[in-house]
C-alpha positions as CSV (number, residue, x, y, z in Angstrom):
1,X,117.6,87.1,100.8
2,X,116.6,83.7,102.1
3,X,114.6,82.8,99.4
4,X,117.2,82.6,96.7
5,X,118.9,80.7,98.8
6,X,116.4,78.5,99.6
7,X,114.8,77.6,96.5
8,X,117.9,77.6,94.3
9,X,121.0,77.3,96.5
10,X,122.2,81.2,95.7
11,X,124.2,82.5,97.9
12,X,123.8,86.2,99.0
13,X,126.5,88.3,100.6
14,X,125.2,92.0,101.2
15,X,127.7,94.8,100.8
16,X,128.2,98.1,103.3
17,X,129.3,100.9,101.3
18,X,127.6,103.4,100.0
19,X,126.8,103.4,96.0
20,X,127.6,106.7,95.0
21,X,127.8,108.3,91.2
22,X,123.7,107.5,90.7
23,X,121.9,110.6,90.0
24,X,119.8,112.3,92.5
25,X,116.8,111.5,90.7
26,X,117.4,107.7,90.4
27,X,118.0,107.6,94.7
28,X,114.7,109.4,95.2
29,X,113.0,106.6,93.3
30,X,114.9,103.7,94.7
31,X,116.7,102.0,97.6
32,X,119.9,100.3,96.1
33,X,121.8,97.5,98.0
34,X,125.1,96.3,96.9
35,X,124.9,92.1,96.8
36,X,127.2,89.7,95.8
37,X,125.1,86.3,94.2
38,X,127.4,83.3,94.5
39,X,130.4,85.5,93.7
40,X,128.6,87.8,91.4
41,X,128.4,91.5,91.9
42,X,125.1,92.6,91.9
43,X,122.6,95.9,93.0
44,X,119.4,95.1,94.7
45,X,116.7,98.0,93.5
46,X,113.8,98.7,95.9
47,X,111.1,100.8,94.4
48,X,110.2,103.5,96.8
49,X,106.6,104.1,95.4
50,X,104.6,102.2,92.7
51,X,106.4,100.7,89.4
52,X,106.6,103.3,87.1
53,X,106.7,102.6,83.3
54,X,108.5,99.7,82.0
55,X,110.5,101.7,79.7
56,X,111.3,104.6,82.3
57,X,112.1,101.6,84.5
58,X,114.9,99.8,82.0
59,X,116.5,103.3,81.6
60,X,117.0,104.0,85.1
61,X,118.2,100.4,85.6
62,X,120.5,101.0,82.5
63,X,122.2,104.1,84.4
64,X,122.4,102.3,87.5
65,X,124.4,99.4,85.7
66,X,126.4,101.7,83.8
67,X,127.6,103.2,86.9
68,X,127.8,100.5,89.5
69,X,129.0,98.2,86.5
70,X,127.2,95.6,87.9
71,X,123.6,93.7,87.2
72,X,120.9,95.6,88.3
73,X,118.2,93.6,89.7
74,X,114.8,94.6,90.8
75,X,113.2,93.7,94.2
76,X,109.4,93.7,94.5
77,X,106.6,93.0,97.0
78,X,104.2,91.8,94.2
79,X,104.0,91.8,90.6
80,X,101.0,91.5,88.2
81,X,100.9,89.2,85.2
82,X,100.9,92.3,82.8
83,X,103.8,93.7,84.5
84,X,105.6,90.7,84.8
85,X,104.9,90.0,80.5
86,X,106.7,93.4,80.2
87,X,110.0,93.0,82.6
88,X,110.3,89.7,80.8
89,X,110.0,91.2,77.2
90,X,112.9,93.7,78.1
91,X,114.6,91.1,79.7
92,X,114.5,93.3,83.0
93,X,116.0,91.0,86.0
94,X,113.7,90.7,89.0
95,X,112.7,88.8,92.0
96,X,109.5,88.9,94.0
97,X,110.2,87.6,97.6
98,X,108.5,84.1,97.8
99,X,107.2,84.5,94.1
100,X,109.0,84.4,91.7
101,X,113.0,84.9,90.3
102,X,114.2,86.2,86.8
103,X,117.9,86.4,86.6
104,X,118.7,86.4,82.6
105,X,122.7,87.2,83.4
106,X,122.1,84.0,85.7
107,X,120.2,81.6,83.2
108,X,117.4,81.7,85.9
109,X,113.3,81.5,86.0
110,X,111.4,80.6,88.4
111,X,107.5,81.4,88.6
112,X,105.8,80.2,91.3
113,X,102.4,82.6,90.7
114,X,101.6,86.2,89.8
115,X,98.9,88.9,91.7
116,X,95.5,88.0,90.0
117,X,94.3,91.2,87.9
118,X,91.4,92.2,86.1
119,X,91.9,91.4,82.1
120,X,94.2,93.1,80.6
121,X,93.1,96.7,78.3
122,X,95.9,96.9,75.6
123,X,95.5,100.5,75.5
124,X,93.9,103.4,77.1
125,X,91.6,105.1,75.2
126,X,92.5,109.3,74.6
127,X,89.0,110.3,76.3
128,X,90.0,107.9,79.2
129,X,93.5,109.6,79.5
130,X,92.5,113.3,79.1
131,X,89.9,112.3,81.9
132,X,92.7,110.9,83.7
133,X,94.9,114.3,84.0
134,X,91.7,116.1,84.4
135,X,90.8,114.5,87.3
136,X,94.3,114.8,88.5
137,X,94.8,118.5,87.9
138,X,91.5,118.8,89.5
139,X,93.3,117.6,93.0
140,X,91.5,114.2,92.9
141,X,88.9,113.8,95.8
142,X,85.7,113.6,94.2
143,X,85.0,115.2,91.1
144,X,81.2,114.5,88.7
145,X,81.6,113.4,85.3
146,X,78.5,116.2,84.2
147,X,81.4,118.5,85.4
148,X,84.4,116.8,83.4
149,X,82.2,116.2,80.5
150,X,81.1,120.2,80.4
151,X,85.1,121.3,80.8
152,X,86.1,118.6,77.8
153,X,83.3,119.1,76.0
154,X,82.6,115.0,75.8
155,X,79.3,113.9,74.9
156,X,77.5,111.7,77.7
157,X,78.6,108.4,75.8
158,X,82.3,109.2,76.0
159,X,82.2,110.2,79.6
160,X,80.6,107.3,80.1
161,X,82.9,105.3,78.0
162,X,86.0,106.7,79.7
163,X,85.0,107.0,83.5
164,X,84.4,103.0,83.3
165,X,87.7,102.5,81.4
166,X,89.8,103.9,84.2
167,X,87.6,102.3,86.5
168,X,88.0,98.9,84.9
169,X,91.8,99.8,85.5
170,X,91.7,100.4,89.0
171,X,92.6,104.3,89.0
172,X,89.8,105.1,90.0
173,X,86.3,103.7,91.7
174,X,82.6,105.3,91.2
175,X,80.0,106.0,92.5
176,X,76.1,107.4,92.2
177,X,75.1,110.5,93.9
178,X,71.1,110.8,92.6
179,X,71.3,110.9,89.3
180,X,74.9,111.9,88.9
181,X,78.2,110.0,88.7
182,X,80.9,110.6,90.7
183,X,85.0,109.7,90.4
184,X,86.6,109.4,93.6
185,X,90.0,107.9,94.4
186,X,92.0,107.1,97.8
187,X,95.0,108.8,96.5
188,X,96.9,111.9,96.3
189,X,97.2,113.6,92.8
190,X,101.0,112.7,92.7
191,X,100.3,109.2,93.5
192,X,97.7,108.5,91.2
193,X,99.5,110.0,88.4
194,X,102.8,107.4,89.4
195,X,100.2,104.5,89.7
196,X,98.7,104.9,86.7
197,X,101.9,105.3,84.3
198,X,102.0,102.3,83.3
199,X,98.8,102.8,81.2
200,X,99.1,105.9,80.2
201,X,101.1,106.7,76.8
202,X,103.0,109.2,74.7
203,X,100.2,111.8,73.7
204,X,101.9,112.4,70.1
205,X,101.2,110.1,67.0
206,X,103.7,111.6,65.0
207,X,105.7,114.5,63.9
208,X,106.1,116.4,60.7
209,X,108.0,119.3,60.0
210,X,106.6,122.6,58.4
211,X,107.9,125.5,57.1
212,X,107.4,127.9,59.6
213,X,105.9,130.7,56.7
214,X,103.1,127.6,56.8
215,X,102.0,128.3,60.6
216,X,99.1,130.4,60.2
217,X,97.1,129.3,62.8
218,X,97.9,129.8,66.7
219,X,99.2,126.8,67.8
220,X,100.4,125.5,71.8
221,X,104.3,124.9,72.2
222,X,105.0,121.6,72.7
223,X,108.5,119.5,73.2
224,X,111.5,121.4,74.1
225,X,110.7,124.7,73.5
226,X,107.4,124.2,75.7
227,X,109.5,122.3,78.8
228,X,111.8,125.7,77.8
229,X,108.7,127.7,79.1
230,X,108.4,125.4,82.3
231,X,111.7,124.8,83.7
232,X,115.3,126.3,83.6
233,X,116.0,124.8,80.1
234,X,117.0,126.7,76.8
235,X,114.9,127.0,74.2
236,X,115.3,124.4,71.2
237,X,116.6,125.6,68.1
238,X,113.9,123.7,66.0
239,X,110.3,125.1,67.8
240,X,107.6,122.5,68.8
241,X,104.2,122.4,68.4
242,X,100.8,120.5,69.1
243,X,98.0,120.3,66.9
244,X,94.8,117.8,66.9
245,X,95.1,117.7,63.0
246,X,98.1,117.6,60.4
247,X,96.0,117.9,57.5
248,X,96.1,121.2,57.0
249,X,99.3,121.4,55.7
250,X,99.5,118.5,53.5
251,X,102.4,118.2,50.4
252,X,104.4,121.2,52.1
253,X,105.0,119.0,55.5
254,X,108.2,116.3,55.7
255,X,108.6,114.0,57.7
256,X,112.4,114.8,58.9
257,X,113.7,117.8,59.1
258,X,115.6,119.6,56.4
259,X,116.3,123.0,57.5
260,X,116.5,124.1,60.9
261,X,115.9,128.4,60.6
262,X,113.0,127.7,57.9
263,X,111.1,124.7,59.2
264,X,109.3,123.9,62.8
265,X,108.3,120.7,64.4
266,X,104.6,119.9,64.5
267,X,102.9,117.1,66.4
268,X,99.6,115.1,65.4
269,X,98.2,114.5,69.6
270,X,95.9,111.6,70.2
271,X,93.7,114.1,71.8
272,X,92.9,118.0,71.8
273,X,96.2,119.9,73.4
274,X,94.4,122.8,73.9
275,X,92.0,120.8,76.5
276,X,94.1,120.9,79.4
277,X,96.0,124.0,78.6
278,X,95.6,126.9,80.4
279,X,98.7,129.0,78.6
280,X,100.5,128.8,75.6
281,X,102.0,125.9,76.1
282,X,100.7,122.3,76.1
283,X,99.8,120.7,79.8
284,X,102.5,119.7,82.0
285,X,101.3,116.3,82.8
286,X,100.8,115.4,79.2
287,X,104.1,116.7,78.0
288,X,106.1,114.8,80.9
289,X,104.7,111.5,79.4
290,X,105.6,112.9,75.9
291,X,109.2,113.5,76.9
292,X,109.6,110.2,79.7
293,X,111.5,108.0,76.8
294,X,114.4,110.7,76.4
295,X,117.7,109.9,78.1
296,X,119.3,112.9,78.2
297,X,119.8,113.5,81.8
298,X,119.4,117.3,81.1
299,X,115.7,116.8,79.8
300,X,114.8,114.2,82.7
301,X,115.9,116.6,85.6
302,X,114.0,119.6,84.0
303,X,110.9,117.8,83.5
304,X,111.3,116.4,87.2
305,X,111.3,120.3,87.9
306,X,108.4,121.0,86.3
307,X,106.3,117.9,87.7
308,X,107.9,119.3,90.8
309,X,105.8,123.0,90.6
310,X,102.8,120.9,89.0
311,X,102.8,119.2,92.4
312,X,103.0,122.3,94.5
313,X,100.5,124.1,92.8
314,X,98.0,121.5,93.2
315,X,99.0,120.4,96.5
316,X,98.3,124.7,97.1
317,X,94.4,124.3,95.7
318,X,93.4,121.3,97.8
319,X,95.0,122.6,101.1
């Protein structure tokens, strides 16, 4: 890389071999080149699609250090300020060619500028994210928020309110058709969904554990026991579920778990669960972004196999 050595006088001596021991799921993400920098050994990471989110980003660069036992160090064609605030805040070396250089292990910084943005939306708002996956599950293409507001049963403000925030966010563009609005987007549902997770969040607020006797209502499995239903996985021993409210249970909820046969988990979402389900279970989408922070390897590779059939069958309705 010239421009390390260039601007700073580092030295970079690219390996041959093959890195072997990274997971499957971590090569189909990335292109990783062995580098030595001035003597020190070092893996160049080269996203194969869009930056996915910060946090899923550290963990895979985590595994790739662990196993390589050497600094992992991200590559990028462009960066935005908002994504360069967060890879600075975890401390997550990178260098964008003829931009900038973050090397922590290295003592280095170097800005030189950041891709211009629109400002910056500290969080996205549940009606925005709900219309998010609907839109996605609907194939993308074009799709009129009447439509989306009739099948989440949002009143004309919050479609409004919503359809502008993901527009303001660049998923999305709009556009009129009469009287109607319409949500359109260049990109393919599995593409939209990677762009966009860096704004999207965890749909659970918190959990609280019930006794089970407590459950009187019908509620959708969530967690484990519901990525149970989706993949290959075994079934939790502590059952999971969504709800849009908590308050019905009150002084007989805890917030850790006491006893596993008598008590189940129960999650307060940020929106309706039962909006984008079409079983028993919660929808796949939003229980992939509930479940992206867990690092058991075992959890990762069956919700990869369940975004994997999510993908397929979509793929199946727009062909």
């Amino acid at each position: 890389m010239e421009y390390l050595k260039s601007v700073l006088g580092i030295r970079v001596v690219y390996g041959d071999g093959e890195i072997v021991g990274v997971p499957n799921y971590i090569h189909a993400r990335y292109r990783l080149q062995e580098v030595s920098l001035d003597g020190k050994k070092a893996v160049f990471v080269y996203p194969k699609t869009e930056l996915e989110a910060i946090d899923v980003i550290k963990k895979h660069l985590k595994r790739i250090q662990e196993t390589t036992e050497a600094s992992a160090i991200l590559v990028l064609d462009h960066l935005t300020c908002r994504q360069k605030q967060y890879l600075l805040r975890d401390h997550i070396p990178f260098v964008v060619d003829g931009k900038q250089i973050y090397l922590p292990f290295m003592a280095v910084y170097l800005q030189q500028r950041a891709d211009s943005e629109k400002p910056e939306i500290t969080e996205i708002l549940p009606s925005a994210q709900l219309l998010f996956l609907y839109y996605v599950y609907h194939g993308c293409g074009e799709l009129l928020t009447s439509d989306a507001a009739e099948a989440l049963v949002f009143t004309a403000t919050s479609i409004s309110r919503a359809s502008r925030q993901l527009e303001d966010l660049g998923l999305v563009q709009t556009k009129k058709r009469g009287v109607q609005k319409v949500v359109y987007s260049e990109k393919n549902p599995r593409e939209l969904f990677e762009a966009a997770k860096g704004y999207l969040v965890n749909p659970v607020k918190r959990t609280i554990y019930v006794p089970k006797a407590e459950i009187r209502e019908k509620l959708l499995m969530s967690g484990y026991l519901a990525l149970s239903e989706y993949s290959m996985l075994n079934p939790p021993a502590v059952e999971c579920y969504a709800a849009k409210s908590i308050t019905a249970w009150g002084k007989n909820a805890s917030g850790r778990l006491q006893n596993s046969e008598d008590q189940c988990a129960v999650e307060l979402w940020r929106y309706d669960p039962g909006k984008l389900s079409n079983g028993e279970s919660v929808d796949r989408l939003s229980l992939a972004l509930a479940l992206r922070e867990d690092t058991d390897e075992r959890i990762e590779e069956a919700v990869e196999e369940m975004l994997a059939d999510v993908w397929r069958e979509i793929d199946g309705k727009r062909n």
